[in-house]
C-alpha positions in Angstrom: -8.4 14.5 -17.6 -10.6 13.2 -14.6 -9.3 10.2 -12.6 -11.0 7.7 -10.3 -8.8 6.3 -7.8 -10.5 3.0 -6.3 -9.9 2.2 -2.7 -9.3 4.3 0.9 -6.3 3.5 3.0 -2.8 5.6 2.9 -1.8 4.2 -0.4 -4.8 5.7 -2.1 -4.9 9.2 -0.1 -1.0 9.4 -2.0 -2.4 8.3 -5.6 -5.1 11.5 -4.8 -2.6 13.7 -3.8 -0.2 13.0 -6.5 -3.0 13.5 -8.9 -3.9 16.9 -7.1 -0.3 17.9 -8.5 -0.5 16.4 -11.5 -0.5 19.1 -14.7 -2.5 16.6 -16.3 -5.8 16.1 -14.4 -8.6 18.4 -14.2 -10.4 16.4 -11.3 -10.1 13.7 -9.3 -12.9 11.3 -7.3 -12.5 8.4 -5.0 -14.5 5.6 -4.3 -14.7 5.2 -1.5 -12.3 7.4 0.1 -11.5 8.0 4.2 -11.3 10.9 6.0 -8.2 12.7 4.9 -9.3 12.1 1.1 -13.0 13.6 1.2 -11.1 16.7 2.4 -9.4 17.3 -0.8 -11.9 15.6 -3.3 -15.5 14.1 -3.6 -15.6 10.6 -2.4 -18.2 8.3 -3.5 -19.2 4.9 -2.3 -19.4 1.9 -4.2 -18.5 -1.9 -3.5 -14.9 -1.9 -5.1 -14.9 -5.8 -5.3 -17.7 -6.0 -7.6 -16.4 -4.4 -11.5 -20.1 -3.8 -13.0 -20.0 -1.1 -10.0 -17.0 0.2 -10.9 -17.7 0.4 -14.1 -21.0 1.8 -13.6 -19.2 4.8 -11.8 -16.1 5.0 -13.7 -19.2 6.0 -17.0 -20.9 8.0 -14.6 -18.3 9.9 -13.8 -16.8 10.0 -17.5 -13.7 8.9 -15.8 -10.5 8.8 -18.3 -8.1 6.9 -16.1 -9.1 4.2 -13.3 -6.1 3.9 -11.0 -7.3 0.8 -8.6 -5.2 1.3 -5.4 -6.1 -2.2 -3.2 -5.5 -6.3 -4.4 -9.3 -6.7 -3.9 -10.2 -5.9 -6.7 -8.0 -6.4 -8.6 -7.8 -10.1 -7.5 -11.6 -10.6 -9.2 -11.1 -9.1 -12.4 -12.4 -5.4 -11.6 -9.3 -4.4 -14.5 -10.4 -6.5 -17.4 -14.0 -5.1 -16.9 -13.2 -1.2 -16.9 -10.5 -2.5 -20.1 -13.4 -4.3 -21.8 -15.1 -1.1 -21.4 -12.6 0.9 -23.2 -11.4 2.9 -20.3 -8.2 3.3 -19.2 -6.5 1.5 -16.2 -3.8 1.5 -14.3 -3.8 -2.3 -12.4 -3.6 -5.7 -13.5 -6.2 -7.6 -14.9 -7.3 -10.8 -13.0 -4.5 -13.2 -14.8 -1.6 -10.7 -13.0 -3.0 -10.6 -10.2 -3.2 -14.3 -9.2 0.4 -13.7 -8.3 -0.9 -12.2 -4.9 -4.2 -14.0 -4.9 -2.3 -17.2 -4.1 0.6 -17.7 -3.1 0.7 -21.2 -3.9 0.2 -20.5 -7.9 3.4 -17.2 -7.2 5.4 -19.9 -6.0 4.6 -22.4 -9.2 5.1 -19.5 -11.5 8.9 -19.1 -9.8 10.0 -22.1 -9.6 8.8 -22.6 -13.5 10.3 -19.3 -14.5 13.6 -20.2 -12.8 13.7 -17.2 -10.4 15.1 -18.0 -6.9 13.0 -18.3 -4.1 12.7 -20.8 -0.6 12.1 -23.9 -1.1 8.4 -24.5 -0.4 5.4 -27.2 -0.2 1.6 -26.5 -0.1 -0.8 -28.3 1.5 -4.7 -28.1 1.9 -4.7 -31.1 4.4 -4.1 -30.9 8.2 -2.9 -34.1 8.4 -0.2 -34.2 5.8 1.0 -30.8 6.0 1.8 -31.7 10.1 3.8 -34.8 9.0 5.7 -32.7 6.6 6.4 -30.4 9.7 8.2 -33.1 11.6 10.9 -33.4 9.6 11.7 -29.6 8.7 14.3 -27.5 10.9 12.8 -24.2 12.2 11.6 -20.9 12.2 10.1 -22.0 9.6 7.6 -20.0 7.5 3.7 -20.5 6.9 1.6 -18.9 4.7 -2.2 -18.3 4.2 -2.0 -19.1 -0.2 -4.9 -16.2 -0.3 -5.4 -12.9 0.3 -5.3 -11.6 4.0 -4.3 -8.3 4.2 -0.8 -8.2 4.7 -1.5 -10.3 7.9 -1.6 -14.6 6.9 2.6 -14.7 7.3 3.7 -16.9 10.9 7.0 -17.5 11.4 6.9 -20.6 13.7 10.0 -21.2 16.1 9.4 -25.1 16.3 7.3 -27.9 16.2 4.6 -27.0 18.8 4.3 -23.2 17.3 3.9 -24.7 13.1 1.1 -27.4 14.5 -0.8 -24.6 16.3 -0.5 -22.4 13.2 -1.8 -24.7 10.8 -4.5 -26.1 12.9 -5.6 -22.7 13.2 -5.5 -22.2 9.5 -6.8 -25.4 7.8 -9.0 -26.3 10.9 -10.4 -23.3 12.6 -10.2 -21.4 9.4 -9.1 -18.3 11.1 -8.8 -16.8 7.6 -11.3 -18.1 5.7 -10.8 -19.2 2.5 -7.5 -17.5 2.3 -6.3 -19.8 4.2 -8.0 -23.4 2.8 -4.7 -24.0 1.1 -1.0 -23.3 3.2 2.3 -22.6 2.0 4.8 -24.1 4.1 8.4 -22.2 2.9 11.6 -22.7 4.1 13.3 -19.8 6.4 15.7 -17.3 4.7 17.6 -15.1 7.1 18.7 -12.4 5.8 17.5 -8.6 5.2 14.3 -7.8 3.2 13.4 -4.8 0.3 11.2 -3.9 -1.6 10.9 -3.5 -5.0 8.3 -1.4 -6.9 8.1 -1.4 -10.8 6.0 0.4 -12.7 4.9 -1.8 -15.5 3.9 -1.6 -18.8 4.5 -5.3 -20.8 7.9 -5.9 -20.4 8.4 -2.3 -20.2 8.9 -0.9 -16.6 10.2 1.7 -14.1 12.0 0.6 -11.0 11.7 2.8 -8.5 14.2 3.4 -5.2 14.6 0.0 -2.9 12.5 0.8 0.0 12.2 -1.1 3.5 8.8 -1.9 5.2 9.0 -2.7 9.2 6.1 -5.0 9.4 6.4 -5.7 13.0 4.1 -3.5 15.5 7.2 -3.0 18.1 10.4 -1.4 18.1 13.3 -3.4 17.2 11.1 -5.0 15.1 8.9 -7.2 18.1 5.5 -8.2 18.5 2.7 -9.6 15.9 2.8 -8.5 12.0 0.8 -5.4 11.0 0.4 -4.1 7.6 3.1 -1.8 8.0 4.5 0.5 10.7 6.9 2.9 8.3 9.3 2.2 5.8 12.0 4.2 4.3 13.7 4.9 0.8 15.9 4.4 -0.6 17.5 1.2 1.5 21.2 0.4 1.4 20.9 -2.9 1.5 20.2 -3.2 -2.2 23.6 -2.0 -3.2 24.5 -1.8 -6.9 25.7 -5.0 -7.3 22.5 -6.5 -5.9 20.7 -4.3 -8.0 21.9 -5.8 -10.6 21.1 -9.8 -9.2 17.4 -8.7 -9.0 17.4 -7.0 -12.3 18.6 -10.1 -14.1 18.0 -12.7 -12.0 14.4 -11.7 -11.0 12.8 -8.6 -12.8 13.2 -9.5 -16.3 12.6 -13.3 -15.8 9.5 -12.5 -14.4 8.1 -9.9 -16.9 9.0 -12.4 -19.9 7.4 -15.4 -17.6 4.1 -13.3 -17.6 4.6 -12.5 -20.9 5.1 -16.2 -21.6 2.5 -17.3 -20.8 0.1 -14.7 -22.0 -0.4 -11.9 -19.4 0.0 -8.7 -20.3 0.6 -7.0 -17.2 -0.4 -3.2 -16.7 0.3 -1.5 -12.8 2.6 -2.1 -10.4 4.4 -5.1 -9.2 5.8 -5.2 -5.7 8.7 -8.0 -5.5 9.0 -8.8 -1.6 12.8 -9.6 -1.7 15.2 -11.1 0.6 19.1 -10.4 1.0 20.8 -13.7 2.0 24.9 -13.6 2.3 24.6 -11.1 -1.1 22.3 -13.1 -3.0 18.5 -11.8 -4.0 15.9 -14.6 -3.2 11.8 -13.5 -4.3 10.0 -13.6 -0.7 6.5 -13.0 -2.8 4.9 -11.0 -5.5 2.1 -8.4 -4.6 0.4 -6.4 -7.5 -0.4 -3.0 -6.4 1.8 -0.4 -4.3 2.9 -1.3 -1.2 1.4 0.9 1.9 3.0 2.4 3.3 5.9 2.4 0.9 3.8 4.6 -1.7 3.7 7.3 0.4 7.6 7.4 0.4 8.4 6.8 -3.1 5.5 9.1 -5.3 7.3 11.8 -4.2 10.6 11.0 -4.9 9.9 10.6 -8.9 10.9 14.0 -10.5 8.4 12.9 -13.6 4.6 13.3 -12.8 3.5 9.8 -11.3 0.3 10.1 -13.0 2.1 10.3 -16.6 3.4 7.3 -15.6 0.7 5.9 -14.6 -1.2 6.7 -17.9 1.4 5.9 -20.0 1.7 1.9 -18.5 -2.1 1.5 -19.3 -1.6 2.8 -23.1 1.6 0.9 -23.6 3.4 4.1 -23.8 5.9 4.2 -21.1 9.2 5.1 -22.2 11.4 4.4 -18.9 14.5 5.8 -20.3 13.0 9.4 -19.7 12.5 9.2 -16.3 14.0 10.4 -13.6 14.3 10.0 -9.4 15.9 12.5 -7.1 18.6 12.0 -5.6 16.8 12.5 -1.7 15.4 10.2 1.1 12.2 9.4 2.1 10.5 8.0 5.3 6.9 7.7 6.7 6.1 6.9 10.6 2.6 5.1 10.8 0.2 6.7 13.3 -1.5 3.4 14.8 -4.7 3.3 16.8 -4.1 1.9 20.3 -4.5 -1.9 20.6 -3.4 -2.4 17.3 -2.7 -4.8 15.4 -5.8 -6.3 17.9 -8.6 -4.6 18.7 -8.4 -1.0 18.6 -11.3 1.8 19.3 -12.7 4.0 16.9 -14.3 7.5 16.8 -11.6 9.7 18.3 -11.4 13.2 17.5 -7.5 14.1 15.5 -6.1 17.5 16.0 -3.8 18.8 13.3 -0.8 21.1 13.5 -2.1 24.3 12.2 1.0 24.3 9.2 2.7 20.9 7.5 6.8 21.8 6.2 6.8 22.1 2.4 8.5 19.0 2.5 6.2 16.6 4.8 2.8 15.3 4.4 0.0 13.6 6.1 -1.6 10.9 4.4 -4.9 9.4 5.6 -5.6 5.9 5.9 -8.0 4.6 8.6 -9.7 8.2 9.3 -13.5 9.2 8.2 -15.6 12.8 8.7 -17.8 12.3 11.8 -21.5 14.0 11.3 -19.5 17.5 12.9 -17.2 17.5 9.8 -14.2 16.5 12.3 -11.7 13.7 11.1 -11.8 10.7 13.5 -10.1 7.1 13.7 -11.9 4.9 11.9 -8.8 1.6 11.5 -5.9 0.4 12.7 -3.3 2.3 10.8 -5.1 5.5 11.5 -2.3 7.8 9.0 0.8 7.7 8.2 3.3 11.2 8.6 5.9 11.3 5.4 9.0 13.2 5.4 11.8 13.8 2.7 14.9 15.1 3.1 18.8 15.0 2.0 19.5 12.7 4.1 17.7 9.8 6.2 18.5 11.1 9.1 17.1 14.5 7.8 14.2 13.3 6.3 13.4 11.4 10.0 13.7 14.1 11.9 11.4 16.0 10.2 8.4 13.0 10.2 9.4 12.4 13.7 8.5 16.2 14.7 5.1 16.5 12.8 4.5 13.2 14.2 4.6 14.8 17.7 2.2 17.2 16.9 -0.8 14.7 15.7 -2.6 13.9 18.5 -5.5 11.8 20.1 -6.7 9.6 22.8 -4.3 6.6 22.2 -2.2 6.8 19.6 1.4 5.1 18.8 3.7 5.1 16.5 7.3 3.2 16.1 10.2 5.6 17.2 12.9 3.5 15.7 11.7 3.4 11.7 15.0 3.4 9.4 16.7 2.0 12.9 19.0 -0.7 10.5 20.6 2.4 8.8 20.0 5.0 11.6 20.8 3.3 15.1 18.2 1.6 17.4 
């Protein structure tokens, strides 16, 4: 079959590549693609936000299966058009996806499906949410109720730092309209996962805990990013917590959606957090996490894409399939400056030979007019490793890592550091 994977950052470059594996496609094109991408398929440009576009291309191309990679889209409804079309798609349609679109309506939705969470107000006025502030204990946690990229979370120490944050987002409107309506959550401290299903209904596959390191610096310092590396699968999801978030938050929230009339087709990302061996939902996000993708694709012994094909027919059978028993972990190449201003345009030299059991997936890179590949974002690739162990499967990314160069690029040296060592 052909596929069309929508969208161009690391997450998609991994959809392409596990499709380039996959028994069951014949071709595969991206829209629009990066650097990495157009060097293993056509990549073809279209505005992914707007579905008669999509669609237009997904016909054009006599695409069989749509796999849309980013929330964007998703988020305005770019699923229910290719489905109303008759085509096959792997993402949710605009109902689902409201549970990363706002925050504020995830947070309703728990608290009315009974899964645990913080406690939590929202607030589209200055005024009140800053007399709310005053009588809260901090860190506290605010939230931008849109979208923003993986970037409208501020964990305020006191006072002064929550009154600056929310003047900046109901009053300057440093994100837009993501940010016209604040969440205002209590603090949980405790240890974070993530948790990717793979859902069809109230059918699903989980697959291996993984943990994201969100902060640009080692020991987990400095601002937020979209993701610096993660690693799979994390220990702190033992089996017993496992269990928790299998009964106390997976299946409540697959029969909530299907309560109230949603019936949900991709992947749902549950942002969880560990507090004194209890599972609390941190939020919802309705695509694959990235970088976390890029670790756990390849640790699924069935073809992803099968899956994938089988949660947009209502197929899936999740008894059948299997995970191996290995670790993964990816180390994000970052552009220097980032997560603030970074430059663009440098030249990337490859090592000349990747290990059978590493990869390099593109996510802010583009062809220049010489046919080199060049930064062109923050999160310029990420370098993925597996192995028998962690430790293993570190050293290996670690090593390739080393041999990626140009002008200014950094990477964490401490990814996996709460089960490795600092």
């Amino acid at each position: 079959m052909k596929v069309l994977i929508i969208g161009s950052g690391g997450r998609e470059h991994s959809l392409l590549k596990a499709c380039l594996k996959s028994p069951l496609v014949d071709e595969v094109v991206a829209a629009p693609g990066n650097g990495g991408m157009a060097a293993e398929a056509r990549c073809l440009a279209v505005d992914i936000e707007d579905g008669a576009a999509v669609l237009a291309l997904a016909r054009q191309e006599a695409a069989e299966l749509v796999i849309v990679g980013p929330e964007a889209p998703l988020a305005v409804g770019v699923a229910d058009t290719l489905r109303e079309a008759g085509i096959a798609v792997y993402g949710p349609g605009k109902a689902g996806a409201e549970l990363e679109a706002s925050k504020a309506f995830s947070k309703e939705f728990m608290q009315r499906h009974q899964i645990p969470t913080a406690g939590s107000a929202t607030f589209s006025d200055y005024a009140e949410a800053l007399e709310y502030l005053k009588d809260k204990s901090y860190p506290i946690v605010i939230k931008a109720s849109g979208l923003a990229a993986g970037k409208g979370v501020i964990i305020p120490q006191n006072f002064e730092d929550a009154q600056r944050t929310i003047h900046e987002m109901l009053v300057k409107n440093v994100f837009g309209d993501s940010g016209h309506t604040v969440l205002i959550e209590d603090f949980m401290d405790g240890e974070e996962a993530s948790i990717m299903l793979m859902v069809s209904g109230e059918q699903y596959v989980q697959l291996p805990p993984s943990q994201d390191h969100k902060r640009v610096g080692e020991g987990d310092t400095g601002p937020n990013t979209g993701g610096m590396g993660a690693y799979t699968p994390a220990p702190v999801v033992t089996p017993e917590i496992a269990e928790k978030i299998r009964t106390k938050i997976i299946e409540p929230s697959l029969k909530g959606l299907k309560s109230d009339g949603v019936d949900y087709r991709g992947t749902l990302y549950v942002g969880v957090m560990v507090v004194k061996g209890e599972p609390f939902v941190v939020e919802y996000n309705v695509r694959f996490g990235d970088p976390e993708c890029q670790i756990l694709l390849p640790l699924l012994e069935d073809d992803p894409i099968k899956l994938m094909l089988d949660c947009a027919n209502g197929t899936l059978e999740p008894a059948n399939v299997k995970v191996k028993d290995e670790h993964a972990m990816i180390v994000v190449m970052a552009a220097g400056g980032y997560p603030g201003p970074y430059g663009k345009g440098d030249v990337i030299t490859f090592p000349e030979s990747i290990p059978d059991n590493c990869s390099i997936v593109h996510a802010g890179t583009k062809l220049n007019d010489a046919g080199e590949i060049v930064t062109a974002g923050g999160r310029v690739l990420g370098v993925v490793a597996t192995g028998p162990t962690l430790q293993a499967a570190a050293d290996d990314a670690y090593a390739l890592a080393k041999e990626v160069k140009w002008s200014d690029a950094f990477f964490r040296k401490d990814i996996g550091w709460r089960v490795l060592g600092s």
